[in-house]
BAVEX-858109 format. One record per residue (C-alpha): residue in three letters; x, y, z. Coordinates in pm, 1 decimal. Example, Ala and Ser with C-alpha at 12.3 -4.5 7.8 and 13.67 -1.06 7.14 Angstrom:
// residues 2
   type          x          y          z
    ala     1230.0     -450.0      780.0
    ser     1367.0     -106.0      714.0
***
This chain:
// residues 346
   type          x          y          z
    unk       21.3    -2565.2     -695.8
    unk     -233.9    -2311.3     -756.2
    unk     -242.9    -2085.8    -1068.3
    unk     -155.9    -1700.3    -1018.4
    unk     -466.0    -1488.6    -1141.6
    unk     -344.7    -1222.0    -1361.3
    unk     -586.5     -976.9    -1250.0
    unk     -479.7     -984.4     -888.5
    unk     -108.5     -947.5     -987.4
    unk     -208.1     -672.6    -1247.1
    unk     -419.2     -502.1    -1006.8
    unk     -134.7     -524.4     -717.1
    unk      112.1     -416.2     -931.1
    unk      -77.4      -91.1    -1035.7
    unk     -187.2      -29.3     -720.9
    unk      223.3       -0.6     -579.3
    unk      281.0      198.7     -855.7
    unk       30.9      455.2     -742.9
    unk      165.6      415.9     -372.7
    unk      532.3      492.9     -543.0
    unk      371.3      807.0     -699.5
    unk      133.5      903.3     -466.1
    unk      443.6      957.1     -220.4
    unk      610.1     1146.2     -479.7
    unk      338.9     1404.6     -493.4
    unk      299.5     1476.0     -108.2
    unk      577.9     1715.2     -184.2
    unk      353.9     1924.3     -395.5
    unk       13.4     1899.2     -289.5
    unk       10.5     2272.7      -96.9
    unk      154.3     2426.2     -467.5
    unk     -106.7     2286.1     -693.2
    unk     -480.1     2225.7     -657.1
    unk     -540.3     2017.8     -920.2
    unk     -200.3     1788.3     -776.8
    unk     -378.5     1818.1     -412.6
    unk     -678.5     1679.7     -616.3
    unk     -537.5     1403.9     -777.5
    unk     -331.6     1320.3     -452.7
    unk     -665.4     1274.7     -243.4
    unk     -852.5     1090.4     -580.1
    unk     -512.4      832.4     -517.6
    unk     -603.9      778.4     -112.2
    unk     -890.5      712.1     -196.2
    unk     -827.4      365.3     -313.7
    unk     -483.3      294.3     -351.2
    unk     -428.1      157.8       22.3
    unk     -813.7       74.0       78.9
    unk     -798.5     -174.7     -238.5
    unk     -493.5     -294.0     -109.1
    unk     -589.4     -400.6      239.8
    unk     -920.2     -535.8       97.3
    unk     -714.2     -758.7     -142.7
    unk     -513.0     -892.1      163.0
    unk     -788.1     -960.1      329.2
    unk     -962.3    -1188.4       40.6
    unk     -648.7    -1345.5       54.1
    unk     -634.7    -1421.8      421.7
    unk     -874.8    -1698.1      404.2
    unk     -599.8    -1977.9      487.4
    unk     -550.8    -1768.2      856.7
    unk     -712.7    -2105.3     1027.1
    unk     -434.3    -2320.4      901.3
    unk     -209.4    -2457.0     1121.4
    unk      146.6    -2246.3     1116.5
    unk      -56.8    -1975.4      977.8
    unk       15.3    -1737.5     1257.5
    unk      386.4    -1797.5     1231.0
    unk      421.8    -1771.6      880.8
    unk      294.0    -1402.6      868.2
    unk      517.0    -1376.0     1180.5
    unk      857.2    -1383.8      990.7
    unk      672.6    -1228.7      640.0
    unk      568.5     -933.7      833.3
    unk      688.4     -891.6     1168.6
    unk     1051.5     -994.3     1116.3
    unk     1093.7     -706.8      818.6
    unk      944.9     -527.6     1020.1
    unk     1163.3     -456.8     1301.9
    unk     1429.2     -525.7     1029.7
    unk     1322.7     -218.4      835.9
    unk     1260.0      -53.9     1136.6
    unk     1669.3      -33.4     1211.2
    unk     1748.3       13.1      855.0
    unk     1481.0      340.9      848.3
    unk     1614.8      453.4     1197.6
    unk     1989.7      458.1     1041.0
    unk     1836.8      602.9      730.0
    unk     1681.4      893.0      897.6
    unk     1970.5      949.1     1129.6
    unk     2236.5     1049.6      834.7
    unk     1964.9     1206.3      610.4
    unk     1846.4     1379.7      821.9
    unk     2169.6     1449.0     1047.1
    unk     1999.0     1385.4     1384.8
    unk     2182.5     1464.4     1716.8
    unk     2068.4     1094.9     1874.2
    unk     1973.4      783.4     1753.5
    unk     1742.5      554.7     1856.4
    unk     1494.9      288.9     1755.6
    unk     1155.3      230.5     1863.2
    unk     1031.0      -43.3     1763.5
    unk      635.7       50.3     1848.9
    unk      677.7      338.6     1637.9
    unk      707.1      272.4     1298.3
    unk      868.1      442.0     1063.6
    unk      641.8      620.4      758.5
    unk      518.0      363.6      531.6
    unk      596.7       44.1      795.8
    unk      267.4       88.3      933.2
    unk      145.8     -159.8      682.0
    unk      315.2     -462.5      798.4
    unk      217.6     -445.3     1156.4
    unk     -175.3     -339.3     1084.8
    unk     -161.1     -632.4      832.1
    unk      -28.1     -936.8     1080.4
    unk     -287.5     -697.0     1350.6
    unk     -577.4     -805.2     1130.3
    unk     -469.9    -1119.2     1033.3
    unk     -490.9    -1204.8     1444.9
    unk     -813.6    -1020.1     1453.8
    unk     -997.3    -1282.3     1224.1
    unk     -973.9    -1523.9     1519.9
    unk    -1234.8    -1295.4     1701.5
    unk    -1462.6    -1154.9     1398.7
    unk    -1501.4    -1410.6     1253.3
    unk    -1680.7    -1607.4     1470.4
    unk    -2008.6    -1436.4     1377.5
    unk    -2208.4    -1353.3     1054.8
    unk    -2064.4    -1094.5      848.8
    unk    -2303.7     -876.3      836.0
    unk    -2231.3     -822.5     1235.1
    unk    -1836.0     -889.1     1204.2
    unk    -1803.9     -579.7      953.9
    unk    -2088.9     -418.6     1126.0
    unk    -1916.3     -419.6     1455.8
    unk    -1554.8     -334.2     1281.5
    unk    -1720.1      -39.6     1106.2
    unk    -1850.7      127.7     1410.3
    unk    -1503.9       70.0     1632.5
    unk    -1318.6      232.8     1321.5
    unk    -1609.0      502.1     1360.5
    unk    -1573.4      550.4     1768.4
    unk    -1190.5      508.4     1746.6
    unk    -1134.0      858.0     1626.8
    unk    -1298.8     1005.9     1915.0
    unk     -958.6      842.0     2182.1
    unk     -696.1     1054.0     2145.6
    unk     -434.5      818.7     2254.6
    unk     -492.9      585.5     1978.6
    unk     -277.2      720.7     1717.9
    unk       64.8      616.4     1526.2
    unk      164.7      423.1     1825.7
    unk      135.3       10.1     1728.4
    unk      -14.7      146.2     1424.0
    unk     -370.0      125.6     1605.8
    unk     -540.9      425.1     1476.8
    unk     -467.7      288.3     1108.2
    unk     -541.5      -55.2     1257.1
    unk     -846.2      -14.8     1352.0
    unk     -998.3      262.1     1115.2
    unk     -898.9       14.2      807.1
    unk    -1001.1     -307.6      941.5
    unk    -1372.2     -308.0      813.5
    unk    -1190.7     -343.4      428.9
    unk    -1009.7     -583.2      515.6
    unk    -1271.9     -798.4      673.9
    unk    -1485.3     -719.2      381.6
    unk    -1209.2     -883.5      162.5
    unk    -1202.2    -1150.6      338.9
    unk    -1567.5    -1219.7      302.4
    unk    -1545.8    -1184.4      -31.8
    unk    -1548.8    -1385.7     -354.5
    unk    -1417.2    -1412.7     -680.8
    unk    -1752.9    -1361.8     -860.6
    unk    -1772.2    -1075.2     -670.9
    unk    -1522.2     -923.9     -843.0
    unk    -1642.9    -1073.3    -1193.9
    unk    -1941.0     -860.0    -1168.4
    unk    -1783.7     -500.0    -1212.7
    unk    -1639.9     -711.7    -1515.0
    unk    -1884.6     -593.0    -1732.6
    unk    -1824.6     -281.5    -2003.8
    unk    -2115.0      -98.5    -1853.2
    unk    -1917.8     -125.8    -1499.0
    unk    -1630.6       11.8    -1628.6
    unk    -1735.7      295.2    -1827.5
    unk    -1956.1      406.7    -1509.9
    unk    -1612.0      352.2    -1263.4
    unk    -1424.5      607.6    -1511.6
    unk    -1703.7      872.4    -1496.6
    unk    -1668.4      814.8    -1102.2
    unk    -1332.7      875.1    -1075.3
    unk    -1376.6     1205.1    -1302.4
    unk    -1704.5     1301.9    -1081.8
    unk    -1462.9     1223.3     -747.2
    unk    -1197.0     1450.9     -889.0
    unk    -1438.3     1729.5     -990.4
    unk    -1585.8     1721.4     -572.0
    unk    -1241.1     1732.0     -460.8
    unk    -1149.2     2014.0     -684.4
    unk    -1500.2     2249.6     -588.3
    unk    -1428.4     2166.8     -204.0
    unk    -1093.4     2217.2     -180.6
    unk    -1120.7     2269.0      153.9
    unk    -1138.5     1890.4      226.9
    unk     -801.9     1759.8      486.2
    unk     -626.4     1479.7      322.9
    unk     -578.9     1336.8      673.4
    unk     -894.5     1216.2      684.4
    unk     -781.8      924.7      393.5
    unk     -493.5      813.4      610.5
    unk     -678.1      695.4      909.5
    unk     -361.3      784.4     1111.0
    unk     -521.6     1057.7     1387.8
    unk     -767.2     1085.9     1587.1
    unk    -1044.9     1324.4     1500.5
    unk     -916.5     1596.7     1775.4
    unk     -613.5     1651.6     1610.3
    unk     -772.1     1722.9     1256.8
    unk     -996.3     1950.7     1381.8
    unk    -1295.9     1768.5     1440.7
    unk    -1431.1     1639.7     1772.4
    unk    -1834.9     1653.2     1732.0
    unk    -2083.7     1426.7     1613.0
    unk    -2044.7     1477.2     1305.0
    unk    -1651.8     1354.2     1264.6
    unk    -1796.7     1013.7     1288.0
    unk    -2023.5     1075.3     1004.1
    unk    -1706.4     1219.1      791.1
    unk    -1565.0      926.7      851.9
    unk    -1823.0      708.1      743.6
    unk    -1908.4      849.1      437.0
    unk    -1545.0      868.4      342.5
    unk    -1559.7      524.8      395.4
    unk    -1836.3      454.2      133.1
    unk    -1659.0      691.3     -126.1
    unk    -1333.8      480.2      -35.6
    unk    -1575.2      120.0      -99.2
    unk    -1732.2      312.1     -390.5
    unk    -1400.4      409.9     -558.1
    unk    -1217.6       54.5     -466.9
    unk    -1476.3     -146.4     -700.8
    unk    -1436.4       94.3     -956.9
    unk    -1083.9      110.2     -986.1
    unk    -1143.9     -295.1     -967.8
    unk    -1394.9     -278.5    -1253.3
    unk    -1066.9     -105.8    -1487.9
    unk     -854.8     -385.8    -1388.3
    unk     -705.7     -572.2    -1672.3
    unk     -712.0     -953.7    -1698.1
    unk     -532.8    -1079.4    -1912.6
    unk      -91.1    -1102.6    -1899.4
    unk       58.0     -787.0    -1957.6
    unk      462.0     -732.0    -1953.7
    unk      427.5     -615.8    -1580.6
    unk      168.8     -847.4    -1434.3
    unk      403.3    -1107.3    -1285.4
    unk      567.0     -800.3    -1091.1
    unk      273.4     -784.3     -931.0
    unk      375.6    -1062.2     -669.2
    unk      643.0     -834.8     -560.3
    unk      437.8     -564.3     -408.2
    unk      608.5     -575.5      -43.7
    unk      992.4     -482.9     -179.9
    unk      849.9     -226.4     -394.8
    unk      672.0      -87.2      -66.5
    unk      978.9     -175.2      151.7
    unk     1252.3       20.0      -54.1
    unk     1064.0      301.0     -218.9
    unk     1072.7      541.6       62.4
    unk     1467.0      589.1       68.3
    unk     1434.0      718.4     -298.2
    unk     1139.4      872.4     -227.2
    unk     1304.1     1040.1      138.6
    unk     1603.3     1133.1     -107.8
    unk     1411.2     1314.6     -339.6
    unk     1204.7     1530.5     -122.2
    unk     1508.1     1637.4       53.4
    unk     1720.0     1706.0     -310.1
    unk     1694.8     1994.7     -493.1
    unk     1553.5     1766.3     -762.9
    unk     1211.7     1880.2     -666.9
    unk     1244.0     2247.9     -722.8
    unk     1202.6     2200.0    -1082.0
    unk      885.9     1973.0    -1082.4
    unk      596.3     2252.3    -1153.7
    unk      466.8     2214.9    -1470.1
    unk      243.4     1937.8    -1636.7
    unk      499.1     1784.2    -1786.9
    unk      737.8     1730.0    -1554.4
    unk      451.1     1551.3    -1284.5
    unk      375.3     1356.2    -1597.2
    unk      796.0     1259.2    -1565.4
    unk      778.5     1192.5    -1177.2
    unk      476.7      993.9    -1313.1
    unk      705.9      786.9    -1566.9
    unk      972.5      807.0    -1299.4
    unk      749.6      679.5    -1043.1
    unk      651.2      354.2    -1299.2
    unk      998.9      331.9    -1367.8
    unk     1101.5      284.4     -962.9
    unk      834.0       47.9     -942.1
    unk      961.9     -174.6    -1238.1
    unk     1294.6     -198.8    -1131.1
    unk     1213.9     -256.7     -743.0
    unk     1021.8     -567.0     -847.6
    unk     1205.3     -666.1    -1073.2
    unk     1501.0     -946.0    -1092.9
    unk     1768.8     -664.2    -1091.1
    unk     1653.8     -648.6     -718.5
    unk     1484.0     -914.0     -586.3
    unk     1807.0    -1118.0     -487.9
    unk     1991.2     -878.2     -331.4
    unk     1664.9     -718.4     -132.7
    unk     1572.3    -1138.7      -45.8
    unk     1786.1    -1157.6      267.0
    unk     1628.2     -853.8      456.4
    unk     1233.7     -897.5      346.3
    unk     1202.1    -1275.4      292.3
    unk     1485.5    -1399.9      501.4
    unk     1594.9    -1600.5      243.8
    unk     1876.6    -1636.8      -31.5
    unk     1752.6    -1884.7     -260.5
    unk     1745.5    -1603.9     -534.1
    unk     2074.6    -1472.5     -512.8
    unk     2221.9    -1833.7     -506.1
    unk     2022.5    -1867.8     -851.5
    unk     2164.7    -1540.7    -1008.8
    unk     2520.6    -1656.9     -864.2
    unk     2479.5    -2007.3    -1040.8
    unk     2356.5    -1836.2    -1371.5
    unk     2643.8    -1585.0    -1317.3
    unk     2884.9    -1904.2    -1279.4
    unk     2687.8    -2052.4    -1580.5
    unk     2799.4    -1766.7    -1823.5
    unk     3107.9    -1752.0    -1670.3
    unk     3207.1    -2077.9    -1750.7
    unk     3019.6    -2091.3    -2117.1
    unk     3206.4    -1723.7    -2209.1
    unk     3590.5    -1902.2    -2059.7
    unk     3511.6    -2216.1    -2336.2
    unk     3441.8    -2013.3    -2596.7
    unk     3776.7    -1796.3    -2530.2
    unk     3948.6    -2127.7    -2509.9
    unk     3817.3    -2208.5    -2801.9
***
């Protein structure tokens, strides 16, 4: 069995965490620049270094049963989450009807279906070089924007506006990462993110829409030429920002690194808390430093405990289809059950 790299769980399992609080702060983005800053320095990279890391590790896609097994890891939750979020929403938000539609997802579900989408789109780009695969996925995540029916519907819009990262992790190597190893790397990626956050703060006037690849360009605004060119250089700052948060990356084992395999149930179950919250009064009181530097702690905390063994077997059944973990923590329960019952007899 292969070794786990530490750096890709380390770098998965910060990455969540700034998904966790990144969804936290929508609430607060139209009360604070420097939060509406920090919010669009986050969407920058979060979700683009996370679809280029699934896509370096889509390289098995040829194998046979490959197709199936991202079937029931991402399309089966999927629909399962689906009904869960459509229930969710229904008492939260005390709708009149409920319904389910399945080609709609729900908020943060997008994910799954764009991923198995691009996992099937392989077969077809990467038949060619890559320098005309990514070429040709770069200008059809350019063009998209201008059809206005391509939007949250199947996910496409995301789908096909986020594609060229993940084809450009799967053409990638490890060495490539290696490179932005270096201490001159990483002390140039931390004066890029504090250069990116200093443009966002100047030009304010920025949309955040334009990092979530979710609408066409009509709808933010934009319709001329020069959308598509918005687009593309927002897709160089997103490259740009993705190797330099890479670059920061530790590698060695930290306390949290082998959370980092549990990524998907920290994405899958974070948005009830996080639906809670921005519907609480909670939320009222967040509007000084310190208390986004708690929804920051609070934010690492969620992320902890949702991939952590507190959760894992209980949260098993619905996003791996499986129970082998909750029959281990009912043997170990059994275990300590029956050592605690000698010791009494004792």
């Amino acid at each position: 069995m292969k070794k786990r790299e530490f750096y890709f769980d380390n770098a998965k399992f910060i990455l969540i965490s700034l998904v966790v609080f990144g969804h936290f702060l929508r609430s607060f983005i139209a009360d604070s620049e420097v939060i509406n800053t920090l919010y669009k320095v986050i969407y920058t990279f979060h979700m683009p270094a996370f679809i280029l890391i699934s896509g370096y590790f889509a390289k098995g896609f040829n194998k046979k049963g490959y197709v199936g097994k991202i079937t029931k890891k991402l399309i089966l939750p999927y629909l399962i989450f689906q009904v869960i979020y459509s229930v969710f929403y229904f008492f939260l938000y005390e709708e009149s009807t409920f319904q389910v539609d399945p080609l709609k997802p729900h908020w943060s579900l997008w994910f799954l279906i764009s991923l198995f989408s691009w996992n099937l789109m392989l077969y077809l780009f990467t038949k060619y070089r890559a320098v005309y695969s990514i070429s040709a996925a770069l200008i059809i995540g350019l063009l998209v924007g201008y059809t206005d029916f391509i939007s949250n519907y199947l996910s496409l819009s995301r789908t096909f506006v986020f594609f060229p990262l993940f084809l450009l992790g799967y053409y990638l190597k490890r060495d490539h990462f290696s490179i932005f190893h270096k201490p001159k790397f990483r002390f140039a990626s931390l004066s890029i993110f504090v250069i990116v956050f200093i443009g966002f703060y100047v030009f304010p006037t920025i949309n955040h829409e334009w990092l979530l690849g979710s609408k066409p360009y009509t709808e933010m605004g934009e319709a001329s030429i020069w959308a598509m060119f918005t687009r593309l250089s927002l897709y160089l700052l997103s490259i740009v920002m993705v190797f330099s948060f890479f670059s920061i990356v530790p590698r060695k084992q930290y306390f949290f690194t082998n959370l980092g395999k549990n990524t998907l149930y920290v994405y899958l179950l974070h948005g009830f808390f996080v639906r809670i919250f921005r519907e609480s009064n909670v939320q009222n009181y967040i509007n000084e430093i310190e208390t986004y530097l708690l929804l920051a702690a609070a934010s690492l905390l969620l992320t902890l405990l949702l991939s952590s063994k507190i959760t894992i077997p209980f949260a098993q059944p619905l996003i791996e289809l499986k129970t082998t973990k909750l029959k281990n923590l009912q043997s170990k329960a059994a275990q300590w059950m029956n050592y605690y019952r000698k010791k009494l007899l004792n």
